[in-house]
mmCIF entry with sequence, helices, sheets and N, C-alpha, C, O atoms, coordinates in Angstrom:
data_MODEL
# 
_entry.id   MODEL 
# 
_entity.id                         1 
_entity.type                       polymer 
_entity.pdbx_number_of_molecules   1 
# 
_entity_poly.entity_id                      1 
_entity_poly.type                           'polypeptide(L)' 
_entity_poly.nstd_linkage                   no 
_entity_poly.nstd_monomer                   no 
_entity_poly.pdbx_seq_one_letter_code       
;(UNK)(UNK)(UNK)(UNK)(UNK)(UNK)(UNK)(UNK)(UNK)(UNK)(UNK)(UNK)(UNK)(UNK)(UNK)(UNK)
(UNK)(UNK)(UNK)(UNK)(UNK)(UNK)(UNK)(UNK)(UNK)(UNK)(UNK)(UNK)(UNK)(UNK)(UNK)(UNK)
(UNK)(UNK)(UNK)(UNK)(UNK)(UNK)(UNK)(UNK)(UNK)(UNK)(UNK)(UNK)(UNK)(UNK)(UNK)(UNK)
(UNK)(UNK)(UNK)(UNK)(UNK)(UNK)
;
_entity_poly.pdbx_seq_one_letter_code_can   XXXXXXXXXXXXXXXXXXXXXXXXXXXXXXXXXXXXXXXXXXXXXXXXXXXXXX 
_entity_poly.pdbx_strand_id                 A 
# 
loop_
_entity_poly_seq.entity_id 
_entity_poly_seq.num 
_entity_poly_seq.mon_id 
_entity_poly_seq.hetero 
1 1  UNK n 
1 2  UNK n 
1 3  UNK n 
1 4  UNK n 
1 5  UNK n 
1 6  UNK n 
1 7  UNK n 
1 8  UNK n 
1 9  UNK n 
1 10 UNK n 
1 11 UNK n 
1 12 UNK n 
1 13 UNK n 
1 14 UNK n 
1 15 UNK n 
1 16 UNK n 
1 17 UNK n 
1 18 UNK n 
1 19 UNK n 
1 20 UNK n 
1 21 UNK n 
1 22 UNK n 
1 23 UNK n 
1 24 UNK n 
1 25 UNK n 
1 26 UNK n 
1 27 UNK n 
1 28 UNK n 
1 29 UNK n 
1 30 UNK n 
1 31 UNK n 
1 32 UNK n 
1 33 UNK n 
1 34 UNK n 
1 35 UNK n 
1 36 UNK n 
1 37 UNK n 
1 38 UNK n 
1 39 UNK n 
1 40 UNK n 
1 41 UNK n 
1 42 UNK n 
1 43 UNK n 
1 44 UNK n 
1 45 UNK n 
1 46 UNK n 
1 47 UNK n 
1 48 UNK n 
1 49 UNK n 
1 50 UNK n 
1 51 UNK n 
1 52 UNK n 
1 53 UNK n 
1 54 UNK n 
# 
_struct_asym.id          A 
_struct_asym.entity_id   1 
# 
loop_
_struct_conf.conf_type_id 
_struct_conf.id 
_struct_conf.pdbx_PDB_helix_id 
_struct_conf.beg_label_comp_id 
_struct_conf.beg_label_asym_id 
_struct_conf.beg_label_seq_id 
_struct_conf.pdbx_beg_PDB_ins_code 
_struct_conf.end_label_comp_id 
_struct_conf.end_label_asym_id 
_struct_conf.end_label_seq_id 
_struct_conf.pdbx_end_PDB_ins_code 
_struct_conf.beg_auth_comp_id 
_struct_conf.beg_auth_asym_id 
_struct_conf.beg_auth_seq_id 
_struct_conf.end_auth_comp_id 
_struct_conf.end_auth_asym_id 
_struct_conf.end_auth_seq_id 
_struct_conf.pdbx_PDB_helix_class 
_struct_conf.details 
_struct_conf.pdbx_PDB_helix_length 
HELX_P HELX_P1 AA1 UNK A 4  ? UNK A 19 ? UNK A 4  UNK A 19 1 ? 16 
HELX_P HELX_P2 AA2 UNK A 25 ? UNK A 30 ? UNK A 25 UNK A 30 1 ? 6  
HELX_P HELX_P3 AA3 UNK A 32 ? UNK A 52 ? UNK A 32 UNK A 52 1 ? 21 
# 
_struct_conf_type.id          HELX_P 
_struct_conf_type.criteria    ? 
_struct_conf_type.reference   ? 
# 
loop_
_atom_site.group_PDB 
_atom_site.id 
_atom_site.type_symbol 
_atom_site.label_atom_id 
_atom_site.label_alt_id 
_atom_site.label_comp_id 
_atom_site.label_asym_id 
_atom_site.label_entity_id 
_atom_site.label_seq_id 
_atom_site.pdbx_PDB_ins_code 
_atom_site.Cartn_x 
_atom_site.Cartn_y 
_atom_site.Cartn_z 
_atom_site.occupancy 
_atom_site.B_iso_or_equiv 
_atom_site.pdbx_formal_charge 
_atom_site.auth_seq_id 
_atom_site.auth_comp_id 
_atom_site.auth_asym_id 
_atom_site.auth_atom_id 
_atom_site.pdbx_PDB_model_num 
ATOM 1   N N  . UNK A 1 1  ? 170.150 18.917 89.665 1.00 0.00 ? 1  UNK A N  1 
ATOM 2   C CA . UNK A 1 1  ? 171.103 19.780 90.321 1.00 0.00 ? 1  UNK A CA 1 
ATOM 3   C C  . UNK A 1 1  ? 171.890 20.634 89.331 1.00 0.00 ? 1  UNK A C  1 
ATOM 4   O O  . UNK A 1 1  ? 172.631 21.535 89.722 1.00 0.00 ? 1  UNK A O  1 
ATOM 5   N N  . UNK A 1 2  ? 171.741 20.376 88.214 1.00 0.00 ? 2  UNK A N  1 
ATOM 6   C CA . UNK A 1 2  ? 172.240 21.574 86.951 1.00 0.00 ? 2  UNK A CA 1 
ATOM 7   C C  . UNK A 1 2  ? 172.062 22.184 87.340 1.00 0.00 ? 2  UNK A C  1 
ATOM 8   O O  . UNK A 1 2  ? 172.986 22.760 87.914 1.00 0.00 ? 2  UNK A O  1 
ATOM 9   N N  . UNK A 1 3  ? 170.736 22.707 87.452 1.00 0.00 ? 3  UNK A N  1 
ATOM 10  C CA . UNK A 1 3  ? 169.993 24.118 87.439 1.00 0.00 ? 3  UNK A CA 1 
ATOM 11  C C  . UNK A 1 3  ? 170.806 24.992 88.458 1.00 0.00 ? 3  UNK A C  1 
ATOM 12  O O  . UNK A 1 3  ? 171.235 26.134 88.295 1.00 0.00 ? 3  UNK A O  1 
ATOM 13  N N  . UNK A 1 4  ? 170.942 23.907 89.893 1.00 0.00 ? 4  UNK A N  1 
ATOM 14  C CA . UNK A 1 4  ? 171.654 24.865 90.786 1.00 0.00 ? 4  UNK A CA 1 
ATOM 15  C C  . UNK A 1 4  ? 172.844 25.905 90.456 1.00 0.00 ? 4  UNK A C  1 
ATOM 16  O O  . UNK A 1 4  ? 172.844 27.135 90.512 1.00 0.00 ? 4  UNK A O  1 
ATOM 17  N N  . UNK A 1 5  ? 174.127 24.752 89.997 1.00 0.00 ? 5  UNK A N  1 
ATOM 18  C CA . UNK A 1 5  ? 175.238 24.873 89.660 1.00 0.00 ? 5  UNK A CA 1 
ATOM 19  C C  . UNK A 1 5  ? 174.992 26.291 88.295 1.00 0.00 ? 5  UNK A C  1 
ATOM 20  O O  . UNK A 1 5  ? 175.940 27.073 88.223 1.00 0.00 ? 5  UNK A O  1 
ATOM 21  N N  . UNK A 1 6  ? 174.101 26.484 87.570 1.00 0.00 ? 6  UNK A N  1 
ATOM 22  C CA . UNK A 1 6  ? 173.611 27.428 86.302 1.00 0.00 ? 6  UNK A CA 1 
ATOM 23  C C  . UNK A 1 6  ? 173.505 28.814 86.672 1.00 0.00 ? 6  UNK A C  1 
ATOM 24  O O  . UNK A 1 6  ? 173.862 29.879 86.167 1.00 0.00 ? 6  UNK A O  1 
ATOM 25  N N  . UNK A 1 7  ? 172.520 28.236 88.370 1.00 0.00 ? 7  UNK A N  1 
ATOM 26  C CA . UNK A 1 7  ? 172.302 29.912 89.239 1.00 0.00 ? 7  UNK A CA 1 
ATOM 27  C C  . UNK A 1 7  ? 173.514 30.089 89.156 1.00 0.00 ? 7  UNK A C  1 
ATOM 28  O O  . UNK A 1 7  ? 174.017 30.424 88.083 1.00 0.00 ? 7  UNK A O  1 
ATOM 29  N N  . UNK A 1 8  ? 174.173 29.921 90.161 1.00 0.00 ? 8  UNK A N  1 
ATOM 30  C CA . UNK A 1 8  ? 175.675 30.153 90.000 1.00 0.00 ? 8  UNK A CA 1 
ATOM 31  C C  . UNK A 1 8  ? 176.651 30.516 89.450 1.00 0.00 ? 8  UNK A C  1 
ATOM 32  O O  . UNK A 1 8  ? 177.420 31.426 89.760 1.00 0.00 ? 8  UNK A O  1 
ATOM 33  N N  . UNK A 1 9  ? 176.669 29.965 88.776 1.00 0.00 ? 9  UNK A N  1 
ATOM 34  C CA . UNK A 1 9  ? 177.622 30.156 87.697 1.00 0.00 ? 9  UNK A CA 1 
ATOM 35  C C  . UNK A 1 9  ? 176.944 31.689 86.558 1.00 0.00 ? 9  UNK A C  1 
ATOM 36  O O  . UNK A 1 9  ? 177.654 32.528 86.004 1.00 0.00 ? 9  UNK A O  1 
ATOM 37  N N  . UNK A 1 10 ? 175.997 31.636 86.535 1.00 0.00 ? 10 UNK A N  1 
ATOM 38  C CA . UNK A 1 10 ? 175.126 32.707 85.566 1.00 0.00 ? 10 UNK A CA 1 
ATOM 39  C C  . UNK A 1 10 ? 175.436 33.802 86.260 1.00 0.00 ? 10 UNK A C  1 
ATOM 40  O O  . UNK A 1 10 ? 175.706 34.853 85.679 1.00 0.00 ? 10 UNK A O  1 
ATOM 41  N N  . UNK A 1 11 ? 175.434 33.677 87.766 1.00 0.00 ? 11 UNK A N  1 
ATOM 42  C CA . UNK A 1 11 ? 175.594 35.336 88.961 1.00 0.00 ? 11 UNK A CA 1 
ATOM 43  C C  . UNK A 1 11 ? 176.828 35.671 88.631 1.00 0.00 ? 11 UNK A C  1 
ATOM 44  O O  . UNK A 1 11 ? 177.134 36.733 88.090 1.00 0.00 ? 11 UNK A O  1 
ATOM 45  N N  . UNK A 1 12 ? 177.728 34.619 88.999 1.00 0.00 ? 12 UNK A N  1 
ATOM 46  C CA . UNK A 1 12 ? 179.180 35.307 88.781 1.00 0.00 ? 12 UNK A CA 1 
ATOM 47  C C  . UNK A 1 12 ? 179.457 35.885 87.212 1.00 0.00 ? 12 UNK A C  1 
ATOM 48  O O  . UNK A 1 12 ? 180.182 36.794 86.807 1.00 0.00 ? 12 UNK A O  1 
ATOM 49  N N  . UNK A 1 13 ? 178.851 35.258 86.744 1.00 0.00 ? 13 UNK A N  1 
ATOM 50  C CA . UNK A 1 13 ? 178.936 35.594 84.889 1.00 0.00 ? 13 UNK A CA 1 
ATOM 51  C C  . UNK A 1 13 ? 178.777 36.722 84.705 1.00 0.00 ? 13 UNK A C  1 
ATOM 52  O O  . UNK A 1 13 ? 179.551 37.402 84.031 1.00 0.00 ? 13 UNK A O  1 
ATOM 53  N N  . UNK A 1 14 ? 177.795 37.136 85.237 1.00 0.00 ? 14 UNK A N  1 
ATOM 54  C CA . UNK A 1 14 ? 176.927 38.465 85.048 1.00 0.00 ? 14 UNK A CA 1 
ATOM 55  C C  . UNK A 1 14 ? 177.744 39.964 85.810 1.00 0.00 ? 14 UNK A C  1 
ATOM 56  O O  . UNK A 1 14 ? 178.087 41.005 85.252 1.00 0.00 ? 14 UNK A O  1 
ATOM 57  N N  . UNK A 1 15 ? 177.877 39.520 87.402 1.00 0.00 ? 15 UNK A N  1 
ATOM 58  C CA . UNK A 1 15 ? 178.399 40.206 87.655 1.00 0.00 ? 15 UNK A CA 1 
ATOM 59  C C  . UNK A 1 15 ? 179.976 40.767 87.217 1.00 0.00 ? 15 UNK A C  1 
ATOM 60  O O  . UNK A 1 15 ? 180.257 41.966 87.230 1.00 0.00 ? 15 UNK A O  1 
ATOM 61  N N  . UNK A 1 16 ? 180.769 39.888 86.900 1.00 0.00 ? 16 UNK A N  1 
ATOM 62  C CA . UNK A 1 16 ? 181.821 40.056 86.255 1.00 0.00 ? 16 UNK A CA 1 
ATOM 63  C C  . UNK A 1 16 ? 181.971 41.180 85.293 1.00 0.00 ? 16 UNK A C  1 
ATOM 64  O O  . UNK A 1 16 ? 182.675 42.182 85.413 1.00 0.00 ? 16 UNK A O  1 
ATOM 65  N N  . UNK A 1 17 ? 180.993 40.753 84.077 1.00 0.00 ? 17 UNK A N  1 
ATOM 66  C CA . UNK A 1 17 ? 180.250 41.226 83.404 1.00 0.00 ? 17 UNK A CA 1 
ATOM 67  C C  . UNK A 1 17 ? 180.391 42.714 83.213 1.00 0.00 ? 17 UNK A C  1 
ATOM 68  O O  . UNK A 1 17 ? 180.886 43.372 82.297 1.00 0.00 ? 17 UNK A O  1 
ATOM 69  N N  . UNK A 1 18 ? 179.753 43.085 84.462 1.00 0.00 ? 18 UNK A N  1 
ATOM 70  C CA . UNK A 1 18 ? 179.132 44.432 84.502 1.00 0.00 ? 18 UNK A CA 1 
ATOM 71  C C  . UNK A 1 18 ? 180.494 44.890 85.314 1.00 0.00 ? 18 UNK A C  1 
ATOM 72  O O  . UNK A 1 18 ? 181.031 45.881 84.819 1.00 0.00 ? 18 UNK A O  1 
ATOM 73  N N  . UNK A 1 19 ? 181.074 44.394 86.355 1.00 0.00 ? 19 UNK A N  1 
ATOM 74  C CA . UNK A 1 19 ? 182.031 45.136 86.739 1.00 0.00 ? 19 UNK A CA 1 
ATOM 75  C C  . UNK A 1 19 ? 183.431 45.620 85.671 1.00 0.00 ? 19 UNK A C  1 
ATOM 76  O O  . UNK A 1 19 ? 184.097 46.649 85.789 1.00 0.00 ? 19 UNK A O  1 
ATOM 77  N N  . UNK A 1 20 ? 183.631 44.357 84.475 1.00 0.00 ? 20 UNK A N  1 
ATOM 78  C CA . UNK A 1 20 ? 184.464 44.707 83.588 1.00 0.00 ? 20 UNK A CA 1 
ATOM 79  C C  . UNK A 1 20 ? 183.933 45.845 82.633 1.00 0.00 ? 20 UNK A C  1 
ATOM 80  O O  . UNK A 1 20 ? 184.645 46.564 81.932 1.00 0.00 ? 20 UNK A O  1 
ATOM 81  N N  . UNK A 1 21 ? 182.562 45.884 82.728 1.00 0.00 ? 21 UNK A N  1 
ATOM 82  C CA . UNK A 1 21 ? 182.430 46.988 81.807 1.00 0.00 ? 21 UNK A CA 1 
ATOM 83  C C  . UNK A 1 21 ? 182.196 48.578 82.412 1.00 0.00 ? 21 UNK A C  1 
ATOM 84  O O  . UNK A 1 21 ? 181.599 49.576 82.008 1.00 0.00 ? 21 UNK A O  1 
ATOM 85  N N  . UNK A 1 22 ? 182.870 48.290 83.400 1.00 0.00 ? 22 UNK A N  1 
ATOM 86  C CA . UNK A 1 22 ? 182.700 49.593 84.269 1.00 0.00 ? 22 UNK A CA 1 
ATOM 87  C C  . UNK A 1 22 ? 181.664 50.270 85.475 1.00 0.00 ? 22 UNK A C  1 
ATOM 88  O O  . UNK A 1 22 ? 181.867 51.313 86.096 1.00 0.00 ? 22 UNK A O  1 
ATOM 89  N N  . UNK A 1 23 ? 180.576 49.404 85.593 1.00 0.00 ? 23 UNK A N  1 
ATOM 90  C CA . UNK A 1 23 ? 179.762 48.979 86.188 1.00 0.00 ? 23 UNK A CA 1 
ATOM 91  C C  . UNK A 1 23 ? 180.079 49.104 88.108 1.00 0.00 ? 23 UNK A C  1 
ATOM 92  O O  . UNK A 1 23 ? 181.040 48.561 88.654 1.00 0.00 ? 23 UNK A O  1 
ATOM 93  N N  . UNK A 1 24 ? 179.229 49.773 88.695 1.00 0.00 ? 24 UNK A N  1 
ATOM 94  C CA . UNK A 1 24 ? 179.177 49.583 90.018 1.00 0.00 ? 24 UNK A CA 1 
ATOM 95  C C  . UNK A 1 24 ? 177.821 48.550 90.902 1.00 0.00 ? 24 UNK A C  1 
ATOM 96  O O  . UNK A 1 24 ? 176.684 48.119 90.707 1.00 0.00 ? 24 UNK A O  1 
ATOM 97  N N  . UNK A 1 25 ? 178.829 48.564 91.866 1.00 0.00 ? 25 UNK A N  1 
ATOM 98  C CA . UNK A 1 25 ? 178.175 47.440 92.835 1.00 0.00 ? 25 UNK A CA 1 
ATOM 99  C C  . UNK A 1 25 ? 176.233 47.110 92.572 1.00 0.00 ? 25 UNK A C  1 
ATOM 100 O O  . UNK A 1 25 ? 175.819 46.101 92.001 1.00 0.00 ? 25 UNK A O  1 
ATOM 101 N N  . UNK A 1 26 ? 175.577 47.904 92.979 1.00 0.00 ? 26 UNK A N  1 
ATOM 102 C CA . UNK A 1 26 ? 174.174 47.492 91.969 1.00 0.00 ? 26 UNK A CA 1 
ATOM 103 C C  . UNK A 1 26 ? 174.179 47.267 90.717 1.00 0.00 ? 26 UNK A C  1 
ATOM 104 O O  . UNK A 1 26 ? 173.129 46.731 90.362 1.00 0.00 ? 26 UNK A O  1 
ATOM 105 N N  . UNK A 1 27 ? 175.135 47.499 89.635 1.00 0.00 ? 27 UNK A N  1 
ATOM 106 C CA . UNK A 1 27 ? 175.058 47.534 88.580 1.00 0.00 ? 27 UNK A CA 1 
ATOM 107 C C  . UNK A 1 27 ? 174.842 45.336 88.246 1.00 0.00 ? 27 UNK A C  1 
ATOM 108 O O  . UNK A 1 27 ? 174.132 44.507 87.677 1.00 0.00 ? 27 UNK A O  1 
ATOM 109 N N  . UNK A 1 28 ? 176.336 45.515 89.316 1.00 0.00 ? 28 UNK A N  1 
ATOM 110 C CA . UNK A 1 28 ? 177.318 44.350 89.182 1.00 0.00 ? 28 UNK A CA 1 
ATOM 111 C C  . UNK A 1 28 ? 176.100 42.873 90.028 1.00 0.00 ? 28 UNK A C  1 
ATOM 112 O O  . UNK A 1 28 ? 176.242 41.653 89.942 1.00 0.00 ? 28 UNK A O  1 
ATOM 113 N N  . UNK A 1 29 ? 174.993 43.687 90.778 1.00 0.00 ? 29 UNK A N  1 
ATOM 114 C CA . UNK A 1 29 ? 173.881 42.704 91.515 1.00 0.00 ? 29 UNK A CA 1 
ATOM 115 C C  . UNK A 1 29 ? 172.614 42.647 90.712 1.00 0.00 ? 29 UNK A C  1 
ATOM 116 O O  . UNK A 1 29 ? 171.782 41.754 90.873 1.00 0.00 ? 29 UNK A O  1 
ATOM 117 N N  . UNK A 1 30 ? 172.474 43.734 89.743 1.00 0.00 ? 30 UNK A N  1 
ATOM 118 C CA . UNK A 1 30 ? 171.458 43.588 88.565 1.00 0.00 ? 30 UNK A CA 1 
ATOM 119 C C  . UNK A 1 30 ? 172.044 42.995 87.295 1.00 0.00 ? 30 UNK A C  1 
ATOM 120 O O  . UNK A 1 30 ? 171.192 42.867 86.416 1.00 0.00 ? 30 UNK A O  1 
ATOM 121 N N  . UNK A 1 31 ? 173.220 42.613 86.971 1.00 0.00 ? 31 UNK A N  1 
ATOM 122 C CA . UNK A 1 31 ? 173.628 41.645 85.962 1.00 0.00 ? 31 UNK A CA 1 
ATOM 123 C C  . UNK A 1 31 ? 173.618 40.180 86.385 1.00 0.00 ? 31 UNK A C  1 
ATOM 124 O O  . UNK A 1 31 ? 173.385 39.180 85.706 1.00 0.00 ? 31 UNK A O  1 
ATOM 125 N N  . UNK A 1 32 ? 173.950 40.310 87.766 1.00 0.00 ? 32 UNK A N  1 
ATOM 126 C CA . UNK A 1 32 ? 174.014 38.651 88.233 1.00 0.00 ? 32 UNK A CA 1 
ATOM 127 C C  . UNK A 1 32 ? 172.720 38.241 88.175 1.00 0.00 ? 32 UNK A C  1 
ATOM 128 O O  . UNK A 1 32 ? 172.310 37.267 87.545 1.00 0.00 ? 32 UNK A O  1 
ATOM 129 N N  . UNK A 1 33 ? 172.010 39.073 88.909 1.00 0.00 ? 33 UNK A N  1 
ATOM 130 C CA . UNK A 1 33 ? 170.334 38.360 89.297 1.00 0.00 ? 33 UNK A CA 1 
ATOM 131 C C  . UNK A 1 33 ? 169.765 37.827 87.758 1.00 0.00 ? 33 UNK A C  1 
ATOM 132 O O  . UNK A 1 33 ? 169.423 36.663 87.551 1.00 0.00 ? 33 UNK A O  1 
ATOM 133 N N  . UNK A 1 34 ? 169.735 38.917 86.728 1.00 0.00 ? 34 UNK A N  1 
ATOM 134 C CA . UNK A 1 34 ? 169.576 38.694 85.542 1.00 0.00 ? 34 UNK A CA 1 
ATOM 135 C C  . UNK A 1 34 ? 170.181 37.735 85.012 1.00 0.00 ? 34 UNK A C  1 
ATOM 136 O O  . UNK A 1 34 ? 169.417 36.837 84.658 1.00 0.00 ? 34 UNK A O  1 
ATOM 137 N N  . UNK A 1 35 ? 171.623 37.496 84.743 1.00 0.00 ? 35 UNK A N  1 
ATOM 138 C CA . UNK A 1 35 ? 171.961 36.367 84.247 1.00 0.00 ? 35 UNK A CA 1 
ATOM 139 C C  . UNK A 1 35 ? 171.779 34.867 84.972 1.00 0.00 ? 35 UNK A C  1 
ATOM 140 O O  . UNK A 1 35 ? 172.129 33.790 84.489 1.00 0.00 ? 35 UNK A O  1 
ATOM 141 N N  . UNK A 1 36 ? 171.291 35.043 85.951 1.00 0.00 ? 36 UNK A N  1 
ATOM 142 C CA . UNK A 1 36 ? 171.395 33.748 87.280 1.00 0.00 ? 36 UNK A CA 1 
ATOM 143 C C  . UNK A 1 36 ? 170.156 33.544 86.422 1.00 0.00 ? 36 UNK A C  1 
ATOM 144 O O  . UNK A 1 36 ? 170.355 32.674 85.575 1.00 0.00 ? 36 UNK A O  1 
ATOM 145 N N  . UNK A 1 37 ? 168.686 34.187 86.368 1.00 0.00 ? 37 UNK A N  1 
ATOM 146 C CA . UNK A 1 37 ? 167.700 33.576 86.246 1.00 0.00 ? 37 UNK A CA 1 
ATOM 147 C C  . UNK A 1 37 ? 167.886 32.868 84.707 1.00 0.00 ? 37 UNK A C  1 
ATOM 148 O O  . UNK A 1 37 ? 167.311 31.873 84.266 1.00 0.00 ? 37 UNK A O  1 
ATOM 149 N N  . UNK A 1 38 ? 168.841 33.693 84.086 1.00 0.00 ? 38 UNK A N  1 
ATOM 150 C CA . UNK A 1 38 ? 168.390 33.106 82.459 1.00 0.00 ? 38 UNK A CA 1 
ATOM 151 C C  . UNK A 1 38 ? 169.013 32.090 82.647 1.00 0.00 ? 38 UNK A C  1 
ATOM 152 O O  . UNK A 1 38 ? 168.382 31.033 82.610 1.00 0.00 ? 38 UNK A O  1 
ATOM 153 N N  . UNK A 1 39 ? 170.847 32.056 82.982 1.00 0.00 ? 39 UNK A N  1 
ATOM 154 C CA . UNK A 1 39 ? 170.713 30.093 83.161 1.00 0.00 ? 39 UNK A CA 1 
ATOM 155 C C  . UNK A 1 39 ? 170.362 29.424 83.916 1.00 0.00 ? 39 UNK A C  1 
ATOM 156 O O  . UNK A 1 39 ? 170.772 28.263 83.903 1.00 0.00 ? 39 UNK A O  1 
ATOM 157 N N  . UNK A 1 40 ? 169.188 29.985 85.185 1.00 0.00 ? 40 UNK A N  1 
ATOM 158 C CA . UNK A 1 40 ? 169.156 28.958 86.055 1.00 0.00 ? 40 UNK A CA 1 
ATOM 159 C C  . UNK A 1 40 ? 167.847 27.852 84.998 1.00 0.00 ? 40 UNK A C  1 
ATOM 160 O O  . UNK A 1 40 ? 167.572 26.652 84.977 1.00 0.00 ? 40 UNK A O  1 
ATOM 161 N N  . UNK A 1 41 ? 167.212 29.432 84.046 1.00 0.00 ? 41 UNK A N  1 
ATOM 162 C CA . UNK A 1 41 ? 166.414 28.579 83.054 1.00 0.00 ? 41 UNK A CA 1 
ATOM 163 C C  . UNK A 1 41 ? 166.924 27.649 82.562 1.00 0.00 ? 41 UNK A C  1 
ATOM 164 O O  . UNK A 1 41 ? 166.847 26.466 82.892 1.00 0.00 ? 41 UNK A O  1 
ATOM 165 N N  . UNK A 1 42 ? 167.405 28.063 81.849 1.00 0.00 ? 42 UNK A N  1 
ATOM 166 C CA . UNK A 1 42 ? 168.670 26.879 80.328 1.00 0.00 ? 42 UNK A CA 1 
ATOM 167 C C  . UNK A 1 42 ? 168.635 25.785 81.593 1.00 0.00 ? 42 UNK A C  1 
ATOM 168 O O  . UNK A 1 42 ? 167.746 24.938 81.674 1.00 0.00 ? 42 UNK A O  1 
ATOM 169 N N  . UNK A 1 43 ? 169.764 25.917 82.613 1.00 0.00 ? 43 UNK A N  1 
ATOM 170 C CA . UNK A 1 43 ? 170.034 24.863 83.181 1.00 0.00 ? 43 UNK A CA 1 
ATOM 171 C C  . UNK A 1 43 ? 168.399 24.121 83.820 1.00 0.00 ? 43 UNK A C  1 
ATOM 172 O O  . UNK A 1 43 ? 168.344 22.929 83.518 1.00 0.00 ? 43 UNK A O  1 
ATOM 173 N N  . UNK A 1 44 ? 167.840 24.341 84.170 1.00 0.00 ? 44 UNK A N  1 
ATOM 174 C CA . UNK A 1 44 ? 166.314 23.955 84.097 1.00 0.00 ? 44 UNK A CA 1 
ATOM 175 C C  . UNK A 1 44 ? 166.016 22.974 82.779 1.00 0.00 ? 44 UNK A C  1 
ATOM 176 O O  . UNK A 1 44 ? 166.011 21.745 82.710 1.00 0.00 ? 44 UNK A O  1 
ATOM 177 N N  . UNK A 1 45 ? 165.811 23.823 81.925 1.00 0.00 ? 45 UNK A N  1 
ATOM 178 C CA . UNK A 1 45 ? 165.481 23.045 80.774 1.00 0.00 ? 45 UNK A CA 1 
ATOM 179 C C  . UNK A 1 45 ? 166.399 21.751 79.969 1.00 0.00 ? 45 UNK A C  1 
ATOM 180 O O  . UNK A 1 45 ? 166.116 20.883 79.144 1.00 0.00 ? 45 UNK A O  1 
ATOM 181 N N  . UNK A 1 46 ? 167.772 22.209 80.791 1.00 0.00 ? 46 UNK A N  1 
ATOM 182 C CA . UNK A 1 46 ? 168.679 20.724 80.385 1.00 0.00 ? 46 UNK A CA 1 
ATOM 183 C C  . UNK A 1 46 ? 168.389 19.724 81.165 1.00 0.00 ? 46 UNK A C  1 
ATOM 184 O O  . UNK A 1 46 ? 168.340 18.589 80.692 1.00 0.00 ? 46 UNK A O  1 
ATOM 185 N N  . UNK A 1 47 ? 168.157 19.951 82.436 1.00 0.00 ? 47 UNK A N  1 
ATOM 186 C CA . UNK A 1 47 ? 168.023 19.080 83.229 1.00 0.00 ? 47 UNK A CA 1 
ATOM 187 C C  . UNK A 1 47 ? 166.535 18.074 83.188 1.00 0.00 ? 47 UNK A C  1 
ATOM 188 O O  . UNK A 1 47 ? 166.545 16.863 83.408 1.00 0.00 ? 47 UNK A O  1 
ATOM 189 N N  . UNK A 1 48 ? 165.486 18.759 82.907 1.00 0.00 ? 48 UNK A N  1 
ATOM 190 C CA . UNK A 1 48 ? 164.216 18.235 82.625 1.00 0.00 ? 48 UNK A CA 1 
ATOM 191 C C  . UNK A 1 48 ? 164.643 17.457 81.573 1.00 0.00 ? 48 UNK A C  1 
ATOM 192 O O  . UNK A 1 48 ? 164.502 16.258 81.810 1.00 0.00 ? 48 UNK A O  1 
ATOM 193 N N  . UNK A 1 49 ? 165.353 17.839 79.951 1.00 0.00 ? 49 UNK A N  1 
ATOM 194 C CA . UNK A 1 49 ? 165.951 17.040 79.390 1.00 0.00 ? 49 UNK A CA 1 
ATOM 195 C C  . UNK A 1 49 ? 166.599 15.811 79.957 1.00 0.00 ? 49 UNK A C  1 
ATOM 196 O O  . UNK A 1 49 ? 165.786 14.902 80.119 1.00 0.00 ? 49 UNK A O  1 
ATOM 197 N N  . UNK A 1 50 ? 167.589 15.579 80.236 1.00 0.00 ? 50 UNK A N  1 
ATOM 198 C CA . UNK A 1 50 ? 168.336 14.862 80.763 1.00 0.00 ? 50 UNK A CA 1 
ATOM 199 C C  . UNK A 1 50 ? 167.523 13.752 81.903 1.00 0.00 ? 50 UNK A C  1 
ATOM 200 O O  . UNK A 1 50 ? 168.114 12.724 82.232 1.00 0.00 ? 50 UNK A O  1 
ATOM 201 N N  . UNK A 1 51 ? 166.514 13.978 82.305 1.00 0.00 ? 51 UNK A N  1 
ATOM 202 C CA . UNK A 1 51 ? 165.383 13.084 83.169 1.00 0.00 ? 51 UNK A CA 1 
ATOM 203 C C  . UNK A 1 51 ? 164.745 12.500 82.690 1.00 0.00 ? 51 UNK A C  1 
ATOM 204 O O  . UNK A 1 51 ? 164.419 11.397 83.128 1.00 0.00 ? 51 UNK A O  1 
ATOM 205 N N  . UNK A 1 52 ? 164.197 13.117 81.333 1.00 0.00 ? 52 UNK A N  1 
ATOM 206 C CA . UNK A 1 52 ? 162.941 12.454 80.331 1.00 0.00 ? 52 UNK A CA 1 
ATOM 207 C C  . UNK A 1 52 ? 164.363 11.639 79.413 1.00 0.00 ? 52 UNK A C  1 
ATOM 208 O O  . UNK A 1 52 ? 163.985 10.617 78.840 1.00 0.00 ? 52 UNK A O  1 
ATOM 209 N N  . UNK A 1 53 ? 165.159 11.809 79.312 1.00 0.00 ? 53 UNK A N  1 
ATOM 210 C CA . UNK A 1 53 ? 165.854 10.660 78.208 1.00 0.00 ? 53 UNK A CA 1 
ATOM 211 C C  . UNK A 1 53 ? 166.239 9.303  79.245 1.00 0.00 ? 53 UNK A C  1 
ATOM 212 O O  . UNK A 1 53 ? 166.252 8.147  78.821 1.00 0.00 ? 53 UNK A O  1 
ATOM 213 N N  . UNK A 1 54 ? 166.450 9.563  80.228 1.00 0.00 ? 54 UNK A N  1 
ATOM 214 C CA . UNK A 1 54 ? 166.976 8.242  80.827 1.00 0.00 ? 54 UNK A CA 1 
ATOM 215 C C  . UNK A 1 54 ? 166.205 7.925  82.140 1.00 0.00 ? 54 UNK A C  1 
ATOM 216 O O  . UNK A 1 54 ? 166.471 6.909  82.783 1.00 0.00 ? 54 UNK A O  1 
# 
């Protein structure tokens, strides 16, 4: 359930992101999508971690 919490957290990241840097509404839904997938990775790959150790 990392991974979930990673989407998440990565969208709002992203979008933030782009709206602080001046960024409009697609701008602000192509930073989230983008950052959602990269940590939903990371969080992916911690979590597979975290299964194989215990």
């Amino acid at each position: 359930m990392i991974w979930t919490a990673a989407i998440v957290i990565g969208a709002i990241v992203g979008a933030t992101t782009a709206l602080r840097q001046g960024g409009r509404k697609l701008d602000a839904l192509q930073y989230g999508a983008g950052f959602a997938i990269a940590f939903g990775l990371l969080g992916l790959a911690i979590s597979i971690f975290l299964d194989r150790m215990g």
